[in-house]
MARFI-546798 format. One record per residue (C-alpha): x, z, y; residue in one letter; residue number from 1. Coordinates in nm, 3 decimals. Layout:
residues N
> c1; c3; c2; mivo; guke
> X; Z; Y; a; NUM
...
This chain:
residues 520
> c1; c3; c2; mivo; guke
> 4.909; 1.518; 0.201; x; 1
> 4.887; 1.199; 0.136; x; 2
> 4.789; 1.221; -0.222; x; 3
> 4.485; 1.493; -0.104; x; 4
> 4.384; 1.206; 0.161; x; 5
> 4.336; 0.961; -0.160; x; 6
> 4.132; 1.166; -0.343; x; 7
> 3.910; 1.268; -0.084; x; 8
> 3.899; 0.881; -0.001; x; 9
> 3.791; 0.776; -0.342; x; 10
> 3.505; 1.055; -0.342; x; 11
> 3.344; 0.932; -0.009; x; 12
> 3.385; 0.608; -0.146; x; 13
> 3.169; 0.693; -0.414; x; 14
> 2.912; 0.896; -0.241; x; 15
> 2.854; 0.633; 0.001; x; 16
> 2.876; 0.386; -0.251; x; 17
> 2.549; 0.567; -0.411; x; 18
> 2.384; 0.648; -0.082; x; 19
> 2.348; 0.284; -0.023; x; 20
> 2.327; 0.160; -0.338; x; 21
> 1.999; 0.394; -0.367; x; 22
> 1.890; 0.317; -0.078; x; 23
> 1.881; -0.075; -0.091; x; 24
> 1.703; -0.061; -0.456; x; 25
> 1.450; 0.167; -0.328; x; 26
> 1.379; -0.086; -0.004; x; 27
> 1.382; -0.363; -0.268; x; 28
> 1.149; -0.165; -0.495; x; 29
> 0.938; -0.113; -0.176; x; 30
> 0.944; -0.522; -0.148; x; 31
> 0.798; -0.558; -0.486; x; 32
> 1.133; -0.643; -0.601; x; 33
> 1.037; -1.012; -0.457; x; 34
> 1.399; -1.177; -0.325; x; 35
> 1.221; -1.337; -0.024; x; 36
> 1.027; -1.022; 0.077; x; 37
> 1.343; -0.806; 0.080; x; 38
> 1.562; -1.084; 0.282; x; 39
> 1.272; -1.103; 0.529; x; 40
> 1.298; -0.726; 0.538; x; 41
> 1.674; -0.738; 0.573; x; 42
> 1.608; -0.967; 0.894; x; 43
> 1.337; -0.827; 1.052; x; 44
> 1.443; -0.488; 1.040; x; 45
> 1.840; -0.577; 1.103; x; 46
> 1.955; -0.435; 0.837; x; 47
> 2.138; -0.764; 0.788; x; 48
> 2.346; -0.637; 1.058; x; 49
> 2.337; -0.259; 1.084; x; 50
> 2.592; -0.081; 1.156; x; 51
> 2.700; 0.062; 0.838; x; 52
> 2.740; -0.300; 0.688; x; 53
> 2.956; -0.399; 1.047; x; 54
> 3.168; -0.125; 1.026; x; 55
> 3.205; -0.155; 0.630; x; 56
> 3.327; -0.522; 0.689; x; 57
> 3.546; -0.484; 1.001; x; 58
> 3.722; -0.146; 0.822; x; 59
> 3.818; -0.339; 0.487; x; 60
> 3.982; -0.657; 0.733; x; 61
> 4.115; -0.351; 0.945; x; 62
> 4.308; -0.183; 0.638; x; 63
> 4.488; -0.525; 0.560; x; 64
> 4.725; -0.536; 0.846; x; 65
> 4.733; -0.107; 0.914; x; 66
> 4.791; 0.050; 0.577; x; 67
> 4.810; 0.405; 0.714; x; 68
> 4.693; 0.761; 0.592; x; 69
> 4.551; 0.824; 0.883; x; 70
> 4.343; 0.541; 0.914; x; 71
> 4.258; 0.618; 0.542; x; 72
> 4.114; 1.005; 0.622; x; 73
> 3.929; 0.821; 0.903; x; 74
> 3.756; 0.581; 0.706; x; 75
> 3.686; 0.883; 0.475; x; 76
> 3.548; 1.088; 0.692; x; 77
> 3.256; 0.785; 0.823; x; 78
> 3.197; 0.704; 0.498; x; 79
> 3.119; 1.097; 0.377; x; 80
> 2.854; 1.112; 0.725; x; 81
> 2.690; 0.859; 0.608; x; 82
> 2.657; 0.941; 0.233; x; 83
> 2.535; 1.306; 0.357; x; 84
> 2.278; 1.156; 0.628; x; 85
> 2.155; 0.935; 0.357; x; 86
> 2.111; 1.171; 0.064; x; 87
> 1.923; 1.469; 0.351; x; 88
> 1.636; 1.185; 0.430; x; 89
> 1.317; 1.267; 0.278; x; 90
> 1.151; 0.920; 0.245; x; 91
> 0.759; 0.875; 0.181; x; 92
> 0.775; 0.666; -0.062; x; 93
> 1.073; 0.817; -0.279; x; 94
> 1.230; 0.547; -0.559; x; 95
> 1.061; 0.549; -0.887; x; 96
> 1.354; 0.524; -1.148; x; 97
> 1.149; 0.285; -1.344; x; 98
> 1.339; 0.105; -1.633; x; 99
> 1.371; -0.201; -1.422; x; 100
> 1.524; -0.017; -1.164; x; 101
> 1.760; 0.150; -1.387; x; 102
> 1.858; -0.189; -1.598; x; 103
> 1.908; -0.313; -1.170; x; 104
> 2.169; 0.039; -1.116; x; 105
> 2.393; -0.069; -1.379; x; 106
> 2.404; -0.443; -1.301; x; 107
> 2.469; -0.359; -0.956; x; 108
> 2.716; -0.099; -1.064; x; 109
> 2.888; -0.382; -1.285; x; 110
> 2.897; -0.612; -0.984; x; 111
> 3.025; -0.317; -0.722; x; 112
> 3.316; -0.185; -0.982; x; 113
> 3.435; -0.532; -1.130; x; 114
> 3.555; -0.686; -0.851; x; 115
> 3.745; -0.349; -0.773; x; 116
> 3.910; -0.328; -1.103; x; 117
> 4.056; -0.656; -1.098; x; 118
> 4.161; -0.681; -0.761; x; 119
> 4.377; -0.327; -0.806; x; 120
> 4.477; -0.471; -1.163; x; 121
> 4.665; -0.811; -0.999; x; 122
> 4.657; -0.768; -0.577; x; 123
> 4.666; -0.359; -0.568; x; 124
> 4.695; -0.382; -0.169; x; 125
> 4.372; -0.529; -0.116; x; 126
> 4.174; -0.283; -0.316; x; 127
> 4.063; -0.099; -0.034; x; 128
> 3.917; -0.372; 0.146; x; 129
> 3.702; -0.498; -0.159; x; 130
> 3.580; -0.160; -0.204; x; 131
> 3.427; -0.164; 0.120; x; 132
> 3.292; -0.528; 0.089; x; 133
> 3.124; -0.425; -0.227; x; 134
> 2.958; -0.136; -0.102; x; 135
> 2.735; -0.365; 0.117; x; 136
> 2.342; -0.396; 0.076; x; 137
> 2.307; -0.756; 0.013; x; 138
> 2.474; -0.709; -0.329; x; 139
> 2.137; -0.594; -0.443; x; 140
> 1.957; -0.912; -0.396; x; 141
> 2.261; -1.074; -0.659; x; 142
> 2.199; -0.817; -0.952; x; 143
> 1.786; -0.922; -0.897; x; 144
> 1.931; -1.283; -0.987; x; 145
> 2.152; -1.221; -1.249; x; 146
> 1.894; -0.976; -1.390; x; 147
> 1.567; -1.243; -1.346; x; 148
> 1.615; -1.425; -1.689; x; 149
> 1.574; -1.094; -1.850; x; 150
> 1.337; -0.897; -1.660; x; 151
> 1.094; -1.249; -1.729; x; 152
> 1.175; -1.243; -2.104; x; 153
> 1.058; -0.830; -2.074; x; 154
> 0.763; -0.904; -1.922; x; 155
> 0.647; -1.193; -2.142; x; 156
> 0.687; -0.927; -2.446; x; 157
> 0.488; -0.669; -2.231; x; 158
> 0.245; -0.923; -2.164; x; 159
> 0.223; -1.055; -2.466; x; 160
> 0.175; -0.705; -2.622; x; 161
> -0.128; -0.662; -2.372; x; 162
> -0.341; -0.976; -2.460; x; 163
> -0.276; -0.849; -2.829; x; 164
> -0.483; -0.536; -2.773; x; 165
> -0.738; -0.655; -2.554; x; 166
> -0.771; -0.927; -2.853; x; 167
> -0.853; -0.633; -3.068; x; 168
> -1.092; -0.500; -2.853; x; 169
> -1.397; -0.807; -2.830; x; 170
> -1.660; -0.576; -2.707; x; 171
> -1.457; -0.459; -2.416; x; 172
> -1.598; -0.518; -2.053; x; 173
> -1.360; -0.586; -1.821; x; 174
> -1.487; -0.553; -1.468; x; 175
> -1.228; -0.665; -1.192; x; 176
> -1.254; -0.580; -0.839; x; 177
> -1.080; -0.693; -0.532; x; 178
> -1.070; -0.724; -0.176; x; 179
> -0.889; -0.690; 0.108; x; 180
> -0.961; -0.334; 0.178; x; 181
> -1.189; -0.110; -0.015; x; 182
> -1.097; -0.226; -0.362; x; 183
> -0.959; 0.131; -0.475; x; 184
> -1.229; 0.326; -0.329; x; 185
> -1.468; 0.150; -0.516; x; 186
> -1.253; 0.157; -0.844; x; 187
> -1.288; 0.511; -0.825; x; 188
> -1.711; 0.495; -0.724; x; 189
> -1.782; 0.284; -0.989; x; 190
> -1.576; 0.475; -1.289; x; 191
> -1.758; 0.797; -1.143; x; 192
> -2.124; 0.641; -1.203; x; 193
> -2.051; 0.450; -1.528; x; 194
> -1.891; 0.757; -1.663; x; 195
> -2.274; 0.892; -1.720; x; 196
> -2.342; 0.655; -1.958; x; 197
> -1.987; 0.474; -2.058; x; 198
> -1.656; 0.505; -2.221; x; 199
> -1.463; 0.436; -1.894; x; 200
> -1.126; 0.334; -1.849; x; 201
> -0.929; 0.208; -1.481; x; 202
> -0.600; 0.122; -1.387; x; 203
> -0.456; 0.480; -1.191; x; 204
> -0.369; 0.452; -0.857; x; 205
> -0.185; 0.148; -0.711; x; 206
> -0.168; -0.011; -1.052; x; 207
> -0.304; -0.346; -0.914; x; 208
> -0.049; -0.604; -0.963; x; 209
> -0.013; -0.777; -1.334; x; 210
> 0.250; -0.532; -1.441; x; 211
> 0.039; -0.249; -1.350; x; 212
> -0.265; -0.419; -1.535; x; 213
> -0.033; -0.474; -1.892; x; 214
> 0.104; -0.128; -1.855; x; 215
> -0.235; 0.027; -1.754; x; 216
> -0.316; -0.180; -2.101; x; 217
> -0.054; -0.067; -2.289; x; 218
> -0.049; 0.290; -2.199; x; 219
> -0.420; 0.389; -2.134; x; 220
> -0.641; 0.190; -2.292; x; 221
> -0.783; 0.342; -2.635; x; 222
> -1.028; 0.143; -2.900; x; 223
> -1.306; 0.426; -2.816; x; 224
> -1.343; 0.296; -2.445; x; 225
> -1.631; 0.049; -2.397; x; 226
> -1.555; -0.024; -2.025; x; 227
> -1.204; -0.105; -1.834; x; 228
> -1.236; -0.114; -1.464; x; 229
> -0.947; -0.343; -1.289; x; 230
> -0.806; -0.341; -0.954; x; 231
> -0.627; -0.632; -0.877; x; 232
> -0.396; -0.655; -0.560; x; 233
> -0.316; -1.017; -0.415; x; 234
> -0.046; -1.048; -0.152; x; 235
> 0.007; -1.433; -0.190; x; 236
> -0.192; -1.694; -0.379; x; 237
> -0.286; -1.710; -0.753; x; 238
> -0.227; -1.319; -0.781; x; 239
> -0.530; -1.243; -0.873; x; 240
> -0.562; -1.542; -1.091; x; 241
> -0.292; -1.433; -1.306; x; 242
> -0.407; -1.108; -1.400; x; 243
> -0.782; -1.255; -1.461; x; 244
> -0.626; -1.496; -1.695; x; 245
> -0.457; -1.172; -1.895; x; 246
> -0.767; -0.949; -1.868; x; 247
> -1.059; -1.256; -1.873; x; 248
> -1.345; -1.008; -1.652; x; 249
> -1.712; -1.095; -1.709; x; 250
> -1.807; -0.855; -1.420; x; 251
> -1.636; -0.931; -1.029; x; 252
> -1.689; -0.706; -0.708; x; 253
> -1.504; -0.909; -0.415; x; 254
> -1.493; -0.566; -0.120; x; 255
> -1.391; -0.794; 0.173; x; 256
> -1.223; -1.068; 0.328; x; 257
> -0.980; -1.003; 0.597; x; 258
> -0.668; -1.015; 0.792; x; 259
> -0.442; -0.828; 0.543; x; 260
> -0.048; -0.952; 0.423; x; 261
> -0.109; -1.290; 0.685; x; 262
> 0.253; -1.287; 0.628; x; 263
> 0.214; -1.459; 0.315; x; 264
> -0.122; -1.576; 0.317; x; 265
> -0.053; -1.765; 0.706; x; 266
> -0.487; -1.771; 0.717; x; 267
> -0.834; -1.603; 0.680; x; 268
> -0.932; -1.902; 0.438; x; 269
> -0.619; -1.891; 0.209; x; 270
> -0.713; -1.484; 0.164; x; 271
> -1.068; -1.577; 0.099; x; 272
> -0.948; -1.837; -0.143; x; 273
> -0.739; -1.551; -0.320; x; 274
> -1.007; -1.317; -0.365; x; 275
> -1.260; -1.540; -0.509; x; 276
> -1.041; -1.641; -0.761; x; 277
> -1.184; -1.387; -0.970; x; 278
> -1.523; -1.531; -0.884; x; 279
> -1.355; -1.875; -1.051; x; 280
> -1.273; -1.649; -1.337; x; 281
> -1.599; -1.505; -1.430; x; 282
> -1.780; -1.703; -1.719; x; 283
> -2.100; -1.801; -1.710; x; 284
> -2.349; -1.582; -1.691; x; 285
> -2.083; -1.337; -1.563; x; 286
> -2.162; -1.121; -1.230; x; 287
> -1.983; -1.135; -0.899; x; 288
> -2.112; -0.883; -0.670; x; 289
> -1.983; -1.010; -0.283; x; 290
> -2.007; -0.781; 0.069; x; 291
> -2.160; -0.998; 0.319; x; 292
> -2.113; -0.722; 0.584; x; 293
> -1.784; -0.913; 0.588; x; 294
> -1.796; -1.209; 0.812; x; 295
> -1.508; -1.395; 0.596; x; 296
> -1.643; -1.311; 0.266; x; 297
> -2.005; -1.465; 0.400; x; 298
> -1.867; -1.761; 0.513; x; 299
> -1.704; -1.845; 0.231; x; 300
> -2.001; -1.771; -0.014; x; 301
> -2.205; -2.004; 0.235; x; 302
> -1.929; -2.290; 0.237; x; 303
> -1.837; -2.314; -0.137; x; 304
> -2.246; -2.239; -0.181; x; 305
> -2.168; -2.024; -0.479; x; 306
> -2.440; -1.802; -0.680; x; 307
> -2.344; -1.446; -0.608; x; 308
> -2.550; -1.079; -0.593; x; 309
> -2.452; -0.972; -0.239; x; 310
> -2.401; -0.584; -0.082; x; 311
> -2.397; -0.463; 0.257; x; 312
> -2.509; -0.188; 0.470; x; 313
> -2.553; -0.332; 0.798; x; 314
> -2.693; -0.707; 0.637; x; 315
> -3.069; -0.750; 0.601; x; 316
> -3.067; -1.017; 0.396; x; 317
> -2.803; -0.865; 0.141; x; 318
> -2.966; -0.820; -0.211; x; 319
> -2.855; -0.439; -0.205; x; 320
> -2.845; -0.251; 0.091; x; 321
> -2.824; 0.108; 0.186; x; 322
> -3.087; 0.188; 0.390; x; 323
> -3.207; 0.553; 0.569; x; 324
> -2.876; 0.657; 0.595; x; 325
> -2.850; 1.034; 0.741; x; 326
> -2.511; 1.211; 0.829; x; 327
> -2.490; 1.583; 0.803; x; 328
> -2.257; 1.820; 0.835; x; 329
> -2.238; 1.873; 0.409; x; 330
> -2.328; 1.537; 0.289; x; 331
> -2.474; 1.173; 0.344; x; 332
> -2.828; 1.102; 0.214; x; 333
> -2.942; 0.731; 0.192; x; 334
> -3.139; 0.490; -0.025; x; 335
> -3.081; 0.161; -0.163; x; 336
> -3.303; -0.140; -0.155; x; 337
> -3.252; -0.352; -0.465; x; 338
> -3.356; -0.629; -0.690; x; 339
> -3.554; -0.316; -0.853; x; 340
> -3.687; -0.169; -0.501; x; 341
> -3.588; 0.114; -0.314; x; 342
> -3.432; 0.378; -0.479; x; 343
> -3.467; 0.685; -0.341; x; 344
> -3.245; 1.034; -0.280; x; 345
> -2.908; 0.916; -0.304; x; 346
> -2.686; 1.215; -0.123; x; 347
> -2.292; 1.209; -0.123; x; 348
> -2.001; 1.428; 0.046; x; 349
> -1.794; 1.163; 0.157; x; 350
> -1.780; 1.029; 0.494; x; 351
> -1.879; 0.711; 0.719; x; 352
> -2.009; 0.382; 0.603; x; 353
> -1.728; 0.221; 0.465; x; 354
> -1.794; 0.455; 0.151; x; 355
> -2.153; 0.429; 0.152; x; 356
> -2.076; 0.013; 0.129; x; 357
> -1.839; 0.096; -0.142; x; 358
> -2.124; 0.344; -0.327; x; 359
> -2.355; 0.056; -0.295; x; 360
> -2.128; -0.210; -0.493; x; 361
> -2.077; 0.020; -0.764; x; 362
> -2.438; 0.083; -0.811; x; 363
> -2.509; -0.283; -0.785; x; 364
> -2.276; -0.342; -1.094; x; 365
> -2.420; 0.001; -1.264; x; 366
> -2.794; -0.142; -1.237; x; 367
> -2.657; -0.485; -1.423; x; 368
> -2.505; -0.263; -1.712; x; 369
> -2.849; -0.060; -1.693; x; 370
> -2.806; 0.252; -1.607; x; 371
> -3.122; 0.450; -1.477; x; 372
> -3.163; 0.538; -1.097; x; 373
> -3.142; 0.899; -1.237; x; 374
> -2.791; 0.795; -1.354; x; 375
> -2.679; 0.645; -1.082; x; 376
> -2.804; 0.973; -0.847; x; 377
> -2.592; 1.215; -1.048; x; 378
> -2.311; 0.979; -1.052; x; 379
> -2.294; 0.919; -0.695; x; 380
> -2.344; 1.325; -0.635; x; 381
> -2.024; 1.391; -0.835; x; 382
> -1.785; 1.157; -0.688; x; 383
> -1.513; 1.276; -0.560; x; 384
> -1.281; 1.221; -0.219; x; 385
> -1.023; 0.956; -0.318; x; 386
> -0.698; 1.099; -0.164; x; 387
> -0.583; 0.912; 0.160; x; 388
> -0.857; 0.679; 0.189; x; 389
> -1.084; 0.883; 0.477; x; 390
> -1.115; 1.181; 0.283; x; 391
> -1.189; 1.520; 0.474; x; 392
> -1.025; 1.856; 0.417; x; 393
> -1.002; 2.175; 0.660; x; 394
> -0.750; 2.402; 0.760; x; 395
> -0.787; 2.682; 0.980; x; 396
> -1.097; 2.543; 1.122; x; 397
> -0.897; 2.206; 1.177; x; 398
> -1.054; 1.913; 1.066; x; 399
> -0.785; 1.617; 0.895; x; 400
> -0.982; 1.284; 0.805; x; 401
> -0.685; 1.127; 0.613; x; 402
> -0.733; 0.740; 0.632; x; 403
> -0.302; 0.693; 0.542; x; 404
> -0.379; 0.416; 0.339; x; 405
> -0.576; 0.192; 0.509; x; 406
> -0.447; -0.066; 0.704; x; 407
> -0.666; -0.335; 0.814; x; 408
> -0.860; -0.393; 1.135; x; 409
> -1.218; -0.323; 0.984; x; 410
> -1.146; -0.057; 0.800; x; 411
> -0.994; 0.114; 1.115; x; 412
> -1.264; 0.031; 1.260; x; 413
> -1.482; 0.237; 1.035; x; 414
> -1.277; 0.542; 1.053; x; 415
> -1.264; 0.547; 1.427; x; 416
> -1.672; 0.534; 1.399; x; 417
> -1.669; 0.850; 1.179; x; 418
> -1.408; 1.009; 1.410; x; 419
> -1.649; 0.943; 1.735; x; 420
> -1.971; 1.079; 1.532; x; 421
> -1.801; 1.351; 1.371; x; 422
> -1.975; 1.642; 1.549; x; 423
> -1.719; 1.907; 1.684; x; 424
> -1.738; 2.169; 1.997; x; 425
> -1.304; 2.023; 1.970; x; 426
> -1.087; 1.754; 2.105; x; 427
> -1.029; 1.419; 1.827; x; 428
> -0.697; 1.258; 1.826; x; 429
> -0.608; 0.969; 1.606; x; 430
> -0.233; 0.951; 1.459; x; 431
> -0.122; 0.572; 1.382; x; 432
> 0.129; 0.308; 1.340; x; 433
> -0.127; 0.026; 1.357; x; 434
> -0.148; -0.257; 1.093; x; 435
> 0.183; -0.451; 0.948; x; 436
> 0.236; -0.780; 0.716; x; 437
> 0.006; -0.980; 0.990; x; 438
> 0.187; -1.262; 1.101; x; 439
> 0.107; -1.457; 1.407; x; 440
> -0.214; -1.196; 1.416; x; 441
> -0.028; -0.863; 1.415; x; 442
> -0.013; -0.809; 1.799; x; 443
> -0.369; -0.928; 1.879; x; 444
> -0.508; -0.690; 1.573; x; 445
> -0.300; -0.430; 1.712; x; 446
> -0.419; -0.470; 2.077; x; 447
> -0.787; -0.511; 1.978; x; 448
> -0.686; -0.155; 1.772; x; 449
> -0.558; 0.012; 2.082; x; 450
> -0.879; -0.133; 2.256; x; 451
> -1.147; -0.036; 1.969; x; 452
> -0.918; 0.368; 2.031; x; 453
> -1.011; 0.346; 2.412; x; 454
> -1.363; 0.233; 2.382; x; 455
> -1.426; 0.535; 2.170; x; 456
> -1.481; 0.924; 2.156; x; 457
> -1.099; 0.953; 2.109; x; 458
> -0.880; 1.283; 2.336; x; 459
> -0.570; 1.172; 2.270; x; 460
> -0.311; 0.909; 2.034; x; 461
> 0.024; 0.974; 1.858; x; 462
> 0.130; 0.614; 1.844; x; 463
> 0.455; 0.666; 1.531; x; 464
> 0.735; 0.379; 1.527; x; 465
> 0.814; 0.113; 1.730; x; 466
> 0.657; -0.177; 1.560; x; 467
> 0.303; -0.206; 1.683; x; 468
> 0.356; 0.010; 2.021; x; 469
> 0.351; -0.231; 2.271; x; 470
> 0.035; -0.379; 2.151; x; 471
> -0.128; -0.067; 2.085; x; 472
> -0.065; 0.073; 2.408; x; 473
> -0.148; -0.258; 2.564; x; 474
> -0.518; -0.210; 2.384; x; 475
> -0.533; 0.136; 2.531; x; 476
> -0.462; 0.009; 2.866; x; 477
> -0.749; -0.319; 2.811; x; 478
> -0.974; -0.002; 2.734; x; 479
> -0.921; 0.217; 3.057; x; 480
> -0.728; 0.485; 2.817; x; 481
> -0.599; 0.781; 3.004; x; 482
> -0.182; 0.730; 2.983; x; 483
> -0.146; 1.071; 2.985; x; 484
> -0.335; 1.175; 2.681; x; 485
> -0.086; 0.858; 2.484; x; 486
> 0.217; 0.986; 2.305; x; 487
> 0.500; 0.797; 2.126; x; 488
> 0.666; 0.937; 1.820; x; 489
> 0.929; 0.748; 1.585; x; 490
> 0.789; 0.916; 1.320; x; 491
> 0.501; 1.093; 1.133; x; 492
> 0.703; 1.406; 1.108; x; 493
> 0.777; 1.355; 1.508; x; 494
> 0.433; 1.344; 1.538; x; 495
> 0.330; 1.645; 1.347; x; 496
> 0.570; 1.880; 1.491; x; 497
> 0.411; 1.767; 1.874; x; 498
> 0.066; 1.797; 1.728; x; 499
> 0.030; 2.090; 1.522; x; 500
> 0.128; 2.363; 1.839; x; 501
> -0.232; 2.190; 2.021; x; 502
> -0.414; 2.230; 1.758; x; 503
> -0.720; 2.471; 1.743; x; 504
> -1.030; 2.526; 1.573; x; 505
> -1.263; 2.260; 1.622; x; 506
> -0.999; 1.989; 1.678; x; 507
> -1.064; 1.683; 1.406; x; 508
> -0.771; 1.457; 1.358; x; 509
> -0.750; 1.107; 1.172; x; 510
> -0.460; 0.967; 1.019; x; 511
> -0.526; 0.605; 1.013; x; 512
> -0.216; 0.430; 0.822; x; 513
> 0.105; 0.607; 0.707; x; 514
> 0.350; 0.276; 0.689; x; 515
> 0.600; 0.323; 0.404; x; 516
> 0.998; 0.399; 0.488; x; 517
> 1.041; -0.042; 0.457; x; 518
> 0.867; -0.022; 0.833; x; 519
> 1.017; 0.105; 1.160; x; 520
């Protein structure tokens, strides 16, 4: 019996041992694989403290002074619950077994298995308990350390390797564009309408960090491609500094200034700062192309008094501006006044003016690499939704405007103004978690959120997790909301199985924000 007990010890050890081994790389992979982000995770979600980690400490002092099979099974059987609860999750953002996540297994393997082998080598008795102290989370956060020296000496070489071929590629132009919201959107605009005359290249999806940049390099980029079109994601200063210095742009669109990762950042100013360090990075003669429908990115341009082409839709006095803008039930039609005049009989499928701002930077940067208006209008006819950022699709006469990856104030903003105006015989609902990484701002954004909901043609709110639902509701209540028509879900799925039962043709529902698994 007792035998049978030890072995099925020893295999719940070691599925629990990989449930949270898994699931503390993928929370640090979530982090950006930054040591303070993850602690400040580990805190502010109290997983510091959770109750796997309690019991996992007060079962291995436990065992010391009550070495019993019984107490052995028991300790078998918690361990096995949680290893099965943890392996049936389905997270949203699943880990990516990226080599530095797999060179960060082993080391943490090494570290959990060491200790274990020596201890039952010389002290066999207190093998047990060190088996359960090593199975803790924090052990993570020591294999990044002992790792660091050699993930930097990687990256260099990566790095290195990248500068090499954009060396060998002189004629190249690099355009970078950032912001604090919009940035991909137009990425994906301005590849679209350069594509009818260029060679284009961008970095794919959420490649905006420097890693993503040298392996976007490394990967993608071929000698035949005359243009390479760079996001570049900040989320504390000299971010986007260091991947201008790898990838030296001659061409800058700055999307917005706003209240996005105030976490880091602690101010407006020190995001604004960010951002137009790719303005600093430009040479002369180079182009920065600025939104002054954002209040931030104005003030800044007017402080620093820097020589910029500016964009906006709701500015007069912005160089390029959309103008005679028409929704319809098929597409957008607008113009765009311009340092050329006012080019006419621009029409698009997507939705709401934050992509008709975005449309208009791209075409401001298309003009300066002179493409014709004729161009430009069959560019901007083929673009496509980009997934996730307020793009439309129908199902069973059900209208989803999927905004999951926004998550700032003014870009909420916008898709609550397409949700009002969207015409529909149906009821609208909105399904949100609010905004996250705001600092001292996060519950005032929220509430202003909640407000800006209330204040609109909005039926009813799924408000999912418990982060931002006091503040939220708190908005709704500033607004006059009806309580009845708010409902609180812990989760997306939660939400979606209330939801989908109400639903009927006609009905139009936004998604505004999808937080990843690292939020509550």
């Amino acid at each position: 019996m007792e035998v049978a007990i030890n072995i099925f010890f020893v295999i719940a050890w070691v599925l629990y041992v990989a449930a949270s081994v898994r699931y503390s790389v993928q929370m640090f992979q979530q982090n950006s694989y930054r040591t303070e982000r993850y602690n400040r995770w580990l805190r502010s979600t109290g997983e510091w403290y959770s109750r796997s980690n309690v019991v996992a400490l007060l079962s291995s002092v436990v065992y010391l002074f009550a070495d019993h099979w019984m107490l052995l099974l028991c300790f078998g059987l918690w361990m096995m619950v949680i290893a099965v609860a943890e392996f049936s999750i389905e997270y949203k953002v699943k880990l990516v077994y990226t080599m530095r996540v797999r060179r960060l297994l082993i080391t943490r393997l090494i570290i959990t298995l060491l200790p274990i082998i020596l201890v039952w080598l010389y002290a066999p008795r207190y093998t047990l308990s060190v088996a359960m102290i090593m199975a803790l989370d924090y052990w993570t956060i020591l294999a990044n350390i002992i790792n660091h020296p050699m993930e930097k000496a990687i990256t260099r070489w990566y790095y290195n390797d990248a500068k090499r071929i954009l060396r060998s590629m002189p004629q190249l132009m690099i355009i970078g564009i950032t912001g604090s919201f919009g940035k991909t959107s137009t990425k994906h605009f301005l590849y679209r309408i350069l594509s009818e005359r260029y060679n284009v290249v961008m970095t794919p999806g959420n490649f905006n960090t420097t890693l993503g940049v040298v392996r976007t390099i490394r990967e993608l980029l071929k000698p035949h491609h005359e243009v390479f079109i760079v996001e570049m994601g900040a989320k504390q200063r000299g971010d986007i500094k260091e991947i201008c210095d790898l990838v030296r742009p001659s061409v800058g669109i700055i999307t917005s200034v706003g209240e996005m990762h105030l976490e880091s950042f602690a101010t407006v100013e020190n995001v604004a700062r960010t951002k137009f360090e790719l303005f600093d990075a430009l040479p002369g003669g180079g182009l920065c192309v600025v939104n002054v429908d954002s209040e931030p990115s104005r003030r800044y341009i007017k402080e620093q008094g820097i020589d910029v082409v500016t964009y906006g839709v709701t500015s007069d006095d912005a160089q390029y501006r959309a103008v005679n803008i028409e929704y319809a039930a098929t597409q957008t039609t607008f113009d765009v006044s311009g340092r050329r005049g006012v080019a006419e009989g621009y029409a698009s499928h997507l939705l709401g003016r934050g992509n008709i701002l975005n449309i208009t930077a791209a075409l401001a940067v298309a003009e300066h690499l002179g493409l014709s208006v004729e161009q430009c209008r069959r560019g901007v006819r083929q673009i496509e939704q980009v997934e996730h950022r307020l793009s439309q699709r129908h199902n069973g006469g059900i209208t989803i405007l999927d905004d999951a990856y926004n998550s700032n104030p003014e870009g909420a903003r916008m898709a609550i103004e397409v949700l009002s105006e969207y015409v529909t015989a149906g009821r609208r609902y909105i399904v949100t978690p609010g905004f996250v990484e705001m600092g001292d701002r996060q519950y005032d954004n929220n509430r202003s959120f909640g407000r800006d909901i209330a204040l609109s043609r909005v039926d009813e709110v799924y408000v999912v997790n418990e982060v931002n639902r006091a503040a939220i509701i708190a908005g709704l209540d500033d607004g006059g909301f009806d309580k009845g028509c708010v409902h609180c879900v812990a989760s997306f799925k939660e939400a979606m199985s209330e939801l989908q039962p109400r639903l009927k043709a006609g009905d139009v529902v936004l998604y505004e924000n999808d937080l990843p698994d690292s939020f509550k």
